[in-house]
N, C-alpha and C positions, 0 to 999 in steps of 0.2 A: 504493500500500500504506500511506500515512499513516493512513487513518483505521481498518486491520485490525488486528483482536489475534489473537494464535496462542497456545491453551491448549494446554500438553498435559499430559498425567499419566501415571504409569507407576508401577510398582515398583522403587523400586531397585535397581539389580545393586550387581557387583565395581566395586573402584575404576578399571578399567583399561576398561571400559564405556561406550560414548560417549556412553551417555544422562545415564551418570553423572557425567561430565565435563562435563557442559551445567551443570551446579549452580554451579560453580566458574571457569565462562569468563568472560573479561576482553573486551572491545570495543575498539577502536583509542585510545580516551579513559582505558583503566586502569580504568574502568567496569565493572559487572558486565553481561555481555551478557544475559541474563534474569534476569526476578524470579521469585528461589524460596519457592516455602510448602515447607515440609517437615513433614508432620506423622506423629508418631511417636510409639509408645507407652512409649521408654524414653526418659530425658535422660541429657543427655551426659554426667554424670559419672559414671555404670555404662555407659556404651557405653566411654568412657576408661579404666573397670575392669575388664572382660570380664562386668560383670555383665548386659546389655541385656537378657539373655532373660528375668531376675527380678526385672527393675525394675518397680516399682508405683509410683511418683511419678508417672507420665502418666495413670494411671487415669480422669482426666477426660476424655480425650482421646477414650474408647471411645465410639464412635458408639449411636446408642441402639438399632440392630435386634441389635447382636452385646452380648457381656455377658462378664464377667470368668470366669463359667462355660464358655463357647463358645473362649475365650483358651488356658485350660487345657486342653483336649479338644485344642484342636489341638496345643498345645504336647506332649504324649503321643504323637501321631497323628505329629508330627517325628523322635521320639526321639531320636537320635544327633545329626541333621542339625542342630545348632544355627544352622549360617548361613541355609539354607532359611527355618528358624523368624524369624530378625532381619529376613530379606526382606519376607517375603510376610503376618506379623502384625505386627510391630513397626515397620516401614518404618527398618530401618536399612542402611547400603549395607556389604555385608563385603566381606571378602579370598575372592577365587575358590578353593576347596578343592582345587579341578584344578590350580593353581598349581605350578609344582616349585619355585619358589623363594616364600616366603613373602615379603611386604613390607618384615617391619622387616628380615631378611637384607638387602634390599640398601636400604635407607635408613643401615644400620648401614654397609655397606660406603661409600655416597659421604658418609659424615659422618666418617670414622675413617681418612682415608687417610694411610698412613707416607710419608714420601718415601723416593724409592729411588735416590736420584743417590749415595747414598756405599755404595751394596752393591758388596760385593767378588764381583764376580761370574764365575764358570769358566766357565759356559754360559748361554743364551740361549734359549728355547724359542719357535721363530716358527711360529705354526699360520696356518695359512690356507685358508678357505674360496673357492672359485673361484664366480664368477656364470653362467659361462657366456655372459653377452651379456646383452639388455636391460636392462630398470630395473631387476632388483635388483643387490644390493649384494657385491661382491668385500670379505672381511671377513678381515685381518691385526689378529692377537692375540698380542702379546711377553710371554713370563715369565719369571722368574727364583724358583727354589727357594731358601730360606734360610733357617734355625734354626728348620724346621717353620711356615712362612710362605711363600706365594705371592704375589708380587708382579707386578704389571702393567706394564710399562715402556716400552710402544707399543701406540697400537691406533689401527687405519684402517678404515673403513668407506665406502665407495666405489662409486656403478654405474658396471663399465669397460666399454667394448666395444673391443675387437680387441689384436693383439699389443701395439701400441704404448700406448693406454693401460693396458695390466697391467704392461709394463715399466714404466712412467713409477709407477705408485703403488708398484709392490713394492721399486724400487729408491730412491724416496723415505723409503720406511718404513727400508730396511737402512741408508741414508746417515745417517741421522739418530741411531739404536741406534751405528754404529762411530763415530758422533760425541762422544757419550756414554760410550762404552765401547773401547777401542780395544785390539783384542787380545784379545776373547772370544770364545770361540769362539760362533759361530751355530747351533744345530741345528733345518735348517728342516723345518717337517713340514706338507704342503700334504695337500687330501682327494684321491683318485684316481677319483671319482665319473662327473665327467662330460668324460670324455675324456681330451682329450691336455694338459692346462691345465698341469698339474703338471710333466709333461717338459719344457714351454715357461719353466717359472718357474727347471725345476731349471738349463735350457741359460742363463738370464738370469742366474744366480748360480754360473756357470761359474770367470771371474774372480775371482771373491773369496774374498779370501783368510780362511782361520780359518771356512768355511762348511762344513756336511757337510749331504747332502739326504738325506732315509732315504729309503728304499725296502723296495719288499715285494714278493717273488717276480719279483723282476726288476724291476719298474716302478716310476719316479717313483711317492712319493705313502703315502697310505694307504687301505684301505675302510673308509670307515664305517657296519659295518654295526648293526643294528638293536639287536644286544646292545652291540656298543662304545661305542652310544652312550646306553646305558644306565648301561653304565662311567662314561663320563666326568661326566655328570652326576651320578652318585652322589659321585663324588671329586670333585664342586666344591662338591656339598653341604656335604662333611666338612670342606672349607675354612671355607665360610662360616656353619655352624653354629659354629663353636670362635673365628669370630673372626677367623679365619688369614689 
């Protein structure tokens, strides 16, 4: 393969895109692993403004079969969709509109993080998603409520497979929280989805003390169904829309 070259071309997507990410990949050397042209009809200081869709400083750039008249036609023909329009005439890469969490939300979130080792805290919120088995991931999520702030105070993401590794990470995760906190109470709240996961986490967290496992209609756990989790999504919006 020394002597092959590999072009490709595309339109740019979302930042989260893998083609779009081929722009920005690094090689084992810190090296940029391909050479990008990018060519586009806004510059970067109205893409950096929100202005890309109105920018006329690339105007050179228009190829000679299309024309600044054909530019506008479609730019109409877009209306609303302004990301659409940055794609597919201007060649600029947007934020996916399907998104529920917008980019800079959580850019702002891992660049503004408070510490939370001196929160005085009464309770504990340990949510946990169960895997089931295979490669995906058993996902523990620690919170603490405080002065209209949500704070994050554990989180584990893990693929477990069988009793013994879901004990071995759940009770890594709590050791670690009564480590930090000694005397909180715990309120764990696992999903009740797929199976009996949750009755197995709640009989694991039998002994420990200052723990309480909710429950719903008798069972470990809770459902999550289609609207709750619409819910919860909504309220973690409202978090990270304010900041919180």
């Amino acid at each position: 393969m020394d002597a092959t070259a590999l072009i490709c071309i595309s339109t740019p997507q979302d930042n989260l895109n893998f083609y779009s990410e081929m722009f920005t990949m690094l090689g084992p050397d810190g090296q940029p692993l391909f050479r990008s042209i990018q060519v586009g009809l806004a510059c970067e200081a109205c893409l950096k403004a929100g202005r890309g869709d109105s920018c006329t400083h690339n105007e050179g750039e228009i190829p000679p079969w299309k024309s600044r008249e054909k530019f506008d036609m479609a730019k109409a023909l877009y209306g609303d969709r302004k990301d659409l329009l940055l794609r597919e005439s201007v060649g600029a890469i947007t934020e996916d509109t399907s998104s529920l969490f917008p980019s800079h939300w959580i850019d702002h979130l891992f660049a503004h993080q408070e510490p939370a080792a001196s929160l005085h805290a009464r309770h504990i919120v340990i949510a946990c998603d169960p895997n089931g088995g295979g490669d995906s991931h058993m996902a523990i999520v620690s919170s603490v409520f405080h002065s209209g702030k949500l704070y994050i105070v554990g989180l584990d993401s893990h693929p477990v497979r069988g009793h013994t590794e879901i004990e071995k990470l759940l009770m890594a995760h709590i050791k670690t929280l009564r480590a930090k906190y000694p005397g909180v109470w715990f309120i764990f709240v696992a999903e009740s989805n797929l199976g009996q996961e949750a009755d197995h986490m709640a009989h694991m967290l039998k002994n420990e003390g200052f723990c309480h496992c909710v429950k719903e209609d008798g069972l470990t756990g809770v459902r999550t169904t289609n609207k709750r989790k619409e819910l919860y999504s909504m309220e973690l919006c409202k978090f990270m829309s304010q900041s919180a």
